[in-house]
PAVO-959528 format. One record per residue (C-alpha): x, y, z; residue in three letters; chain. Coordinates in Angstrom, 3 decimals, m for minus. Layout:
BEGIN
atom xx X, yy Y, zz Z, rest ala, kette A
...
END
This chain:
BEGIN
atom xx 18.641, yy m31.288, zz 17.070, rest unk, kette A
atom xx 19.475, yy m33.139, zz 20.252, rest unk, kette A
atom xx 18.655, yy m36.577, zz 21.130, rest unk, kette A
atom xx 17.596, yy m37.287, zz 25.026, rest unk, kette A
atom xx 17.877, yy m40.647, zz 26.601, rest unk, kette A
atom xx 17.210, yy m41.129, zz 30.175, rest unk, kette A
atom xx 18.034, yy m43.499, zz 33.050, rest unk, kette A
atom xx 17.988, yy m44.492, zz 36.566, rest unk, kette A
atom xx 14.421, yy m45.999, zz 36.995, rest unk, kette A
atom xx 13.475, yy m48.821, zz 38.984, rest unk, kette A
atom xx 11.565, yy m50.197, zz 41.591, rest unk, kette A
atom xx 11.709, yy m48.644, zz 44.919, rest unk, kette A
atom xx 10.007, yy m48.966, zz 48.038, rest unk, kette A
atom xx 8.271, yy m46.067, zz 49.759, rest unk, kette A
atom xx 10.164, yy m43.508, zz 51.263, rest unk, kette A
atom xx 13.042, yy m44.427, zz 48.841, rest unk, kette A
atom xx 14.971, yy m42.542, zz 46.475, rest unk, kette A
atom xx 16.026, yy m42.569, zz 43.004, rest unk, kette A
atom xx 18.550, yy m40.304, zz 40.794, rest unk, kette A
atom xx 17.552, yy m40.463, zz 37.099, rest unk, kette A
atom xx 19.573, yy m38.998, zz 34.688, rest unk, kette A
atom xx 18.671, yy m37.303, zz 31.127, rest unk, kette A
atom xx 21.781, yy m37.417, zz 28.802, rest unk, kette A
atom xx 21.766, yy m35.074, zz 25.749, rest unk, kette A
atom xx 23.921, yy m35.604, zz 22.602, rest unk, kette A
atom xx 25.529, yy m32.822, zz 20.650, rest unk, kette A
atom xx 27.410, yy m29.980, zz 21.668, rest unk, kette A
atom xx 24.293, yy m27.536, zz 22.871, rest unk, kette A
atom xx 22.847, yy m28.671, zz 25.493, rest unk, kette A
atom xx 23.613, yy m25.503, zz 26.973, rest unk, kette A
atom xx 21.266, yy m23.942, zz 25.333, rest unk, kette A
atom xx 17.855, yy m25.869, zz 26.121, rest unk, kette A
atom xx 15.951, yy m25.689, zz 29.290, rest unk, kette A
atom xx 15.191, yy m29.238, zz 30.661, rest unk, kette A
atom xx 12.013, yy m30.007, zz 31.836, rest unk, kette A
atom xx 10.528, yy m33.519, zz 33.759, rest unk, kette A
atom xx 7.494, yy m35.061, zz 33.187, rest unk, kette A
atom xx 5.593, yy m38.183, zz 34.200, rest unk, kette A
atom xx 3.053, yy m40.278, zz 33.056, rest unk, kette A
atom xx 1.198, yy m43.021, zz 35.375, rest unk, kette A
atom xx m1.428, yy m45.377, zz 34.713, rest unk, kette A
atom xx m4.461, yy m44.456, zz 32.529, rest unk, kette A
atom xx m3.026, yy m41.126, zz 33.288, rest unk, kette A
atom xx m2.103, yy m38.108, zz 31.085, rest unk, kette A
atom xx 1.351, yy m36.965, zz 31.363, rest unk, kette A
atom xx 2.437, yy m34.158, zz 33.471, rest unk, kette A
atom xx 4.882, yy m31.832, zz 34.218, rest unk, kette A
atom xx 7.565, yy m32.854, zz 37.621, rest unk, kette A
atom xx 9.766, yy m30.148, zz 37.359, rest unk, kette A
atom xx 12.389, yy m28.087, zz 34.992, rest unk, kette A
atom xx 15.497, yy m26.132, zz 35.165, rest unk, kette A
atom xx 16.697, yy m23.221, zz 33.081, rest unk, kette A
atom xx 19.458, yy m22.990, zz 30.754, rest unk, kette A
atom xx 21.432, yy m21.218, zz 33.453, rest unk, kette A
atom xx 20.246, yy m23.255, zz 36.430, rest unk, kette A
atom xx 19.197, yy m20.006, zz 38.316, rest unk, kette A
atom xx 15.417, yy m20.619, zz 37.429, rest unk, kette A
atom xx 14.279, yy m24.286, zz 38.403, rest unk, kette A
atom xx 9.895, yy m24.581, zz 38.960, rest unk, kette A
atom xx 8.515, yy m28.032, zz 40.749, rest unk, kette A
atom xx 5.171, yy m29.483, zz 40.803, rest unk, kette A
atom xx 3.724, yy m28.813, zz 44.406, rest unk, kette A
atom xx 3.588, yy m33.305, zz 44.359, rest unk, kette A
atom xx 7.436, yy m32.562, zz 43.941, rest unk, kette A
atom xx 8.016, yy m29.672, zz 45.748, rest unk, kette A
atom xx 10.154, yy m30.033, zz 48.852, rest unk, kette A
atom xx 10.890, yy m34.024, zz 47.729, rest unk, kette A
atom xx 12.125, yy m33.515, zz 44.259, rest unk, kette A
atom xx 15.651, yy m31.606, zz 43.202, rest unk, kette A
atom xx 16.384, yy m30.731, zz 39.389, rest unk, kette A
atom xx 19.646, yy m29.993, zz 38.549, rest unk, kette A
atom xx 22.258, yy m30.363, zz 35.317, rest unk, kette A
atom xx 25.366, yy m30.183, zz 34.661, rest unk, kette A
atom xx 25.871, yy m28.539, zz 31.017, rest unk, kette A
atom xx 29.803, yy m29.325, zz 30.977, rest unk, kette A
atom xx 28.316, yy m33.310, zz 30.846, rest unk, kette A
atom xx 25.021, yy m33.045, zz 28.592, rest unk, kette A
atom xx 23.392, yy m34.120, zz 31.530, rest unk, kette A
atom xx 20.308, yy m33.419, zz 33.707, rest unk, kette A
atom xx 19.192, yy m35.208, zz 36.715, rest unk, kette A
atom xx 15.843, yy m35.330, zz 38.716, rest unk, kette A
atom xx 16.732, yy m36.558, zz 42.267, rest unk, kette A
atom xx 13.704, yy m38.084, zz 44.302, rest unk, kette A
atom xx 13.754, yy m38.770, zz 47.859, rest unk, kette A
atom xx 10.681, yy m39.940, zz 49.945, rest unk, kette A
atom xx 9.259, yy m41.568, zz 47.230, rest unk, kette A
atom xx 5.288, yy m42.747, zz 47.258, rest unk, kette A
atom xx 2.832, yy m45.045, zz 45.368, rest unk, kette A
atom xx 1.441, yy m42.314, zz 43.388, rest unk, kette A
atom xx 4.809, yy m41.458, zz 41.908, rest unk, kette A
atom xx 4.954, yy m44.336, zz 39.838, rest unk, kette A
atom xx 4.932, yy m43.593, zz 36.580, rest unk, kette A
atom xx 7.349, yy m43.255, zz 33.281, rest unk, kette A
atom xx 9.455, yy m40.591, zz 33.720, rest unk, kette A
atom xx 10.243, yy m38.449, zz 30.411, rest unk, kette A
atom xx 13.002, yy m34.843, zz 30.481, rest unk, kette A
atom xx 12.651, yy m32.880, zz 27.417, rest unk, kette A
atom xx 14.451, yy m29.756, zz 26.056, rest unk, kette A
atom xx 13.435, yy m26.463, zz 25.297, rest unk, kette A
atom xx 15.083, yy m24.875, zz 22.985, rest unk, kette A
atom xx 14.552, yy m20.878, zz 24.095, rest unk, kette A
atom xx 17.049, yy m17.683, zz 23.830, rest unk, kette A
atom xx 15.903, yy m17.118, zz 27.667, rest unk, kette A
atom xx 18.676, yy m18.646, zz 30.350, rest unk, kette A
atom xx 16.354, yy m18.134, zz 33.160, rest unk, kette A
atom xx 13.073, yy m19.243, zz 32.413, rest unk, kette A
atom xx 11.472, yy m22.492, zz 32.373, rest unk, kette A
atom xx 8.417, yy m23.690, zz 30.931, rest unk, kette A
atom xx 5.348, yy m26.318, zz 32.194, rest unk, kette A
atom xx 3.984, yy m26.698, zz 29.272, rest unk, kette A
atom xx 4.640, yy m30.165, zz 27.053, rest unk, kette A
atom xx 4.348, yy m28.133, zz 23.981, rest unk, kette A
atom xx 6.756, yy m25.803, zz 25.051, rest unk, kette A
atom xx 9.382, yy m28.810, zz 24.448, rest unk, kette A
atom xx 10.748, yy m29.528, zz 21.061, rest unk, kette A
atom xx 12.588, yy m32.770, zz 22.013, rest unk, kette A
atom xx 11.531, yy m35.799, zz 24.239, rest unk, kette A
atom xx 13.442, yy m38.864, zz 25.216, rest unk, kette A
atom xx 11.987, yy m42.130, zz 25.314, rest unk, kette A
atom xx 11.186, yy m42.509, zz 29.101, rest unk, kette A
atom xx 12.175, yy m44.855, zz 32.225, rest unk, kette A
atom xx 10.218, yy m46.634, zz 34.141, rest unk, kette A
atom xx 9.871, yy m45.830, zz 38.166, rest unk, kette A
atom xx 7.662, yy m48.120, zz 40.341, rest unk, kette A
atom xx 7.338, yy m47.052, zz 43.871, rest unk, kette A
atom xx 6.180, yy m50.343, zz 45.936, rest unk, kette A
atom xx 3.811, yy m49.545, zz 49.316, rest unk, kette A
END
């Protein structure tokens, strides 16, 4: 089991950025790909991007493509979800969650592809 708590939201203005982090307890981190999600108002939540167990696989929403970066760094339990020219519409509680798979370079968009979910953070994007 592995428990997921992640940080780094806030308000920002648009065009801003913001790194949030996902840190993972235990000792196998290594062997979960990380996926991001989001969830705005009255909306459903959806998948922002994901990384593989490797890092040679990572898959972005086209809303995050070419703004967002995934990355992790499995020697620190950690995955991060770096967002630069940030708007309005990408306000919204932001959620990484594990996969545990035997694959290291495939990734998943699918929530119930995850078996663990942290408990969200909060990022406001001011116009």
């Amino acid at each position: 089991q592995v428990q997921l708590v992640e940080s780094g939201g806030g308000l920002v203005q648009a065009g801003g950025s913001l790194r949030l982090s996902c840190a993972a307890s235990g000792r196998t981190f290594s062997l979960y790909a990380m996926g991001w999600f989001r969830q705005g108002p009255g909306k459903e939540r959806e998948f922002v991007a994901a990384i593989a167990r490797s890092s040679t696989t990572t898959y972005y929403s086209d809303s995050a493509k070419g703004r967002f970066t995934v990355s992790r760094d499995n020697t620190e339990n950690t995955a991060f979800l770096q967002m630069n020219s940030l708007k309005p519409e990408d306000t919204g509680v932001y959620y990484c969650a594990a996969d545990r798979t035997p694959a290291t370079w495939t990734v998943t968009t699918a929530r119930d592809k995850y078996d663990y979910w942290g408990q969200g953070t909060q990022v406001t994007v001011s116009s």
